[in-house]
C-alpha positions as CSV (number, residue, x, y, z in Angstrom):
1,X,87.0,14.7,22.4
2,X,87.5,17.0,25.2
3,X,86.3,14.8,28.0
4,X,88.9,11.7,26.2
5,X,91.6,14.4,26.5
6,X,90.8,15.8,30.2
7,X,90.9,11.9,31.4
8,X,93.7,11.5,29.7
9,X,95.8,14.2,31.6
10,X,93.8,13.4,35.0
11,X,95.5,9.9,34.8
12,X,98.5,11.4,33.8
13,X,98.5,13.9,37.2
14,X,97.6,10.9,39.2
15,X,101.1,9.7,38.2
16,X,103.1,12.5,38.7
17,X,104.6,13.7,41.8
18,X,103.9,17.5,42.8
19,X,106.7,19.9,43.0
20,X,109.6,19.7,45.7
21,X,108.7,21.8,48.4
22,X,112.0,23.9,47.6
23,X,114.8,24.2,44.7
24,X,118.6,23.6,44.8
25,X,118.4,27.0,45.9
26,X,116.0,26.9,48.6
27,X,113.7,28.6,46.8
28,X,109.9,27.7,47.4
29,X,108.5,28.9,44.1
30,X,110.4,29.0,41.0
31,X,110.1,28.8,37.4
32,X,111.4,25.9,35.0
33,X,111.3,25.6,31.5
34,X,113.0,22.7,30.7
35,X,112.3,19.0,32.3
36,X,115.4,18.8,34.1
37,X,115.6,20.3,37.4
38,X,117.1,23.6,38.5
39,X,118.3,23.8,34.6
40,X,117.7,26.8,31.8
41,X,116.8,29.9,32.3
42,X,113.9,31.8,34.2
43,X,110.9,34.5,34.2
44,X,113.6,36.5,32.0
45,X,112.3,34.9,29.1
46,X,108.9,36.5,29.3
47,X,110.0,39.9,29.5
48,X,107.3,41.0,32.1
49,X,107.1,44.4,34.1
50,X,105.2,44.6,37.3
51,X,102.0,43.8,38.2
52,X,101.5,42.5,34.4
53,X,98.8,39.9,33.5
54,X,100.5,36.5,32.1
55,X,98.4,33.5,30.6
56,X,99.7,29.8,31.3
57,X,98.7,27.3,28.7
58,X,98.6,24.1,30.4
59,X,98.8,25.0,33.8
60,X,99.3,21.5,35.2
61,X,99.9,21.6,39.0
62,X,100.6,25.6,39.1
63,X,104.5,25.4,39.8
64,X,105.4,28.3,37.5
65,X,102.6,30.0,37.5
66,X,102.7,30.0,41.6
67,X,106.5,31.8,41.3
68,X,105.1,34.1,38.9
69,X,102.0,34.8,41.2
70,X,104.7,35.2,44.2
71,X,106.6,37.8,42.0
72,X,103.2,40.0,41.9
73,X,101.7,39.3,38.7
74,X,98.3,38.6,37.5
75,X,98.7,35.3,37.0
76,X,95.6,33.9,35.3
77,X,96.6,29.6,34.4
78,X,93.8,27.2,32.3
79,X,94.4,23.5,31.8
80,X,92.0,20.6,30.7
81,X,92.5,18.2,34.1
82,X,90.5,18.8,37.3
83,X,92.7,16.1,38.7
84,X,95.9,19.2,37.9
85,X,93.8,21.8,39.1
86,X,92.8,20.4,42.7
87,X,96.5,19.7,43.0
88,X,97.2,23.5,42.2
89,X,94.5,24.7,44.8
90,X,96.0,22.1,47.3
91,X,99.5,23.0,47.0
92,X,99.7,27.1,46.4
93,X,96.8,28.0,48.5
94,X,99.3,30.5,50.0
95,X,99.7,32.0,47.4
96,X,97.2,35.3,46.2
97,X,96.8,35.9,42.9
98,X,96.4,32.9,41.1
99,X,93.4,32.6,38.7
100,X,92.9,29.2,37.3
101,X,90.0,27.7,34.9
102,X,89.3,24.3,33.4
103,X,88.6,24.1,30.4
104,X,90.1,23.6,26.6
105,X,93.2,26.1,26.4
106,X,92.3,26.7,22.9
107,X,88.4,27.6,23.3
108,X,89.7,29.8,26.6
109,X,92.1,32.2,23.9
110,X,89.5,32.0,21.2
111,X,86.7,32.9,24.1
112,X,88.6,36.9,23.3
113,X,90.1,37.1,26.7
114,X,92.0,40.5,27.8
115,X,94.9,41.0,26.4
116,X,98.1,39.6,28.1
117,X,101.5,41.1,28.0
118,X,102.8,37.8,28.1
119,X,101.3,34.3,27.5
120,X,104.0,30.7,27.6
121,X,103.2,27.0,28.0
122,X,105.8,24.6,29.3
123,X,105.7,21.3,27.8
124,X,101.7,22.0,28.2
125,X,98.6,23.1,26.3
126,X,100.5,24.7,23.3
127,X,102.5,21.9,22.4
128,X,99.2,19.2,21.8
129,X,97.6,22.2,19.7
130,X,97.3,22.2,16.6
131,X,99.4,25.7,15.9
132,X,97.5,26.3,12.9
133,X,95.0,27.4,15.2
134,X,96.8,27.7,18.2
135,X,99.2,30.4,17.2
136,X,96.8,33.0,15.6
137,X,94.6,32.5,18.9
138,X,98.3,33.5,21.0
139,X,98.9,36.4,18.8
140,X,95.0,38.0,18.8
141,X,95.0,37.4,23.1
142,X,98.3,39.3,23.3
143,X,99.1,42.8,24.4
144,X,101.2,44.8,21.3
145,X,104.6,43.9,22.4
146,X,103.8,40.7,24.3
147,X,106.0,38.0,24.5
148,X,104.7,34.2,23.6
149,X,107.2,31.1,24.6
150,X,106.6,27.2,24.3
151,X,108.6,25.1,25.8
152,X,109.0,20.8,24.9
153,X,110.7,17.9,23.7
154,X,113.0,18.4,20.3
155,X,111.3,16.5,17.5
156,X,112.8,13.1,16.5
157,X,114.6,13.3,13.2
158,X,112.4,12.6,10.1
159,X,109.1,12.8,12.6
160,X,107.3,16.1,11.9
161,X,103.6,17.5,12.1
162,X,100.8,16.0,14.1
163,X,102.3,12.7,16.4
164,X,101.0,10.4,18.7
165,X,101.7,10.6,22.4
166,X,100.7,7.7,24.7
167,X,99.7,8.1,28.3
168,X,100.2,4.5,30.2
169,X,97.1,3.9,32.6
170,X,98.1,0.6,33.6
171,X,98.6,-3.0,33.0
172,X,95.2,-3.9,32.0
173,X,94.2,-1.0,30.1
174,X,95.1,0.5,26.9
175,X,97.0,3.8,26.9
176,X,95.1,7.0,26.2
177,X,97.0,8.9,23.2
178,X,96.5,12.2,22.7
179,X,97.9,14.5,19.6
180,X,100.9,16.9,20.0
181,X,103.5,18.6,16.9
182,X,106.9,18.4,16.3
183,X,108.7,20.2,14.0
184,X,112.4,21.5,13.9
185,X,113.4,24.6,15.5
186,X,113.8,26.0,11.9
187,X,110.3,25.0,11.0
188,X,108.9,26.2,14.1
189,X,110.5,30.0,13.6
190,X,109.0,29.9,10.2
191,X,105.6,29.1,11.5
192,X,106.0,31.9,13.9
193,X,107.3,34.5,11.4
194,X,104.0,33.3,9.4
195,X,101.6,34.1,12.3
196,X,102.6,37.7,12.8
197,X,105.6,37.8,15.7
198,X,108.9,38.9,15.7
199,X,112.1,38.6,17.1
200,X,111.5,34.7,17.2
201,X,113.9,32.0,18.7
202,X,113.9,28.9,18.3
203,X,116.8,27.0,20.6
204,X,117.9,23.4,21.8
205,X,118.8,24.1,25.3
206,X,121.2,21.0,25.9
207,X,120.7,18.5,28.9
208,X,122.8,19.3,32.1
209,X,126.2,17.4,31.9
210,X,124.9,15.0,35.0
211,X,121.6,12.9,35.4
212,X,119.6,10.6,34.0
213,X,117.5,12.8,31.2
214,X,120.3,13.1,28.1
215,X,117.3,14.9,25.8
216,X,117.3,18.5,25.5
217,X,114.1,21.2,25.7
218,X,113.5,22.7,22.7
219,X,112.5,26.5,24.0
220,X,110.3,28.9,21.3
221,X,109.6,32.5,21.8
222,X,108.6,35.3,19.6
223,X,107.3,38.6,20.1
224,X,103.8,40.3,18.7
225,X,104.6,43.4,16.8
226,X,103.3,46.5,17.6
């Protein structure tokens, strides 16, 4: 299952472009939580202080977790792909810091690494998790305090628990699908509540007023009680 899953998101890499060089900004690292660009809010979200250790789920190509890296912490990313790591490597080799594995994000939490004060996943590992697994496994690997956000698409209307998502791999071939879960905002603060954290959110942010994307990001955060 793991090596269907890992080729799955290697084509998938192969696909996507990496990261401007630089924001609307001008800044050369930055974080993103939504999948329109220079839209939504920032590093706020994960309440971090200095120097603290933060845990990307689905580390992709490293674009976040390079700007968090930049901003001093220890950033420590796992995702499935080798294909998303190399690109990682390739592209923030300037930047100290970064600790990245390959591997299943799920088996890496359950594995009892250190506590984080913060762990988040945008549009990544978390959301093609099963989160009756995947959010006790957040909640034992965090810090007292810690903050846990997800990030991805809004469910459609009617279409909740475990969907189907299809990853083309050209013409000839058939797609590789691989699970993810959708569930309301509602649902998704209730599941939350249900695995120990607190203060949760559970938000549409709206699509910026100009560009091609009209869907919105549906942003998750809740905190682990003391």
């Amino acid at each position: 299952m793991t090596d269907t899953r890992a080729s799955a998101w290697d084509t998938y890499s192969l696909a996507t472009p990496q990261r401007r060089m630089a924001n609307g900004r001008g800044e050369t690292t930055w974080f993103n939580w939504t999948q329109h660009p220079d839209h939504g809010p920032g590093t706020e979200v994960l309440s971090l202080g200095p120097a603290q250790a933060v845990l990307d789920l689905g580390c992709g190509s490293g674009g976040n977790l390079a700007h968090l890296a930049a901003l001093g912490m220890r950033a420590v990313g796992v995702d499935l792909s080798p294909v998303q790591l190399d690109k990682a490597r390739t592209r923030w080799s300037d930047v100290p810091g970064l600790e990245l594995h390959q591997g299943d994000a799920l088996a890496f939490l359950e594995d009892g690494v250190r506590p984080f004060h913060a762990i988040y996943s945008v549009f990544g590992a978390a959301y093609f998790t099963d989160p009756a697994r995947m959010l006790p496994a957040v909640h034992k690997a965090l810090a007292p305090g810690g903050v846990f956000a997800m990030s991805q698409r809004p469910a459609v209307e009617g279409c909740y628990g475990c969907q189907a998502s299809y990853i083309p791999r050209g013409p000839e071939t058939d797609p590789a699908v691989v699970k993810r879960w959708d569930y309301t905002p509602e649902a998704w603060a209730g599941l939350f509540a249900a695995n120990g954290f607190d203060d949760v959110t559970a938000v549409v942010l709206p699509a910026p007023p100009r560009g091609p994307l009209r869907i919105g990001t549906l942003l998750l955060r809740g905190v682990r009680g003391t």
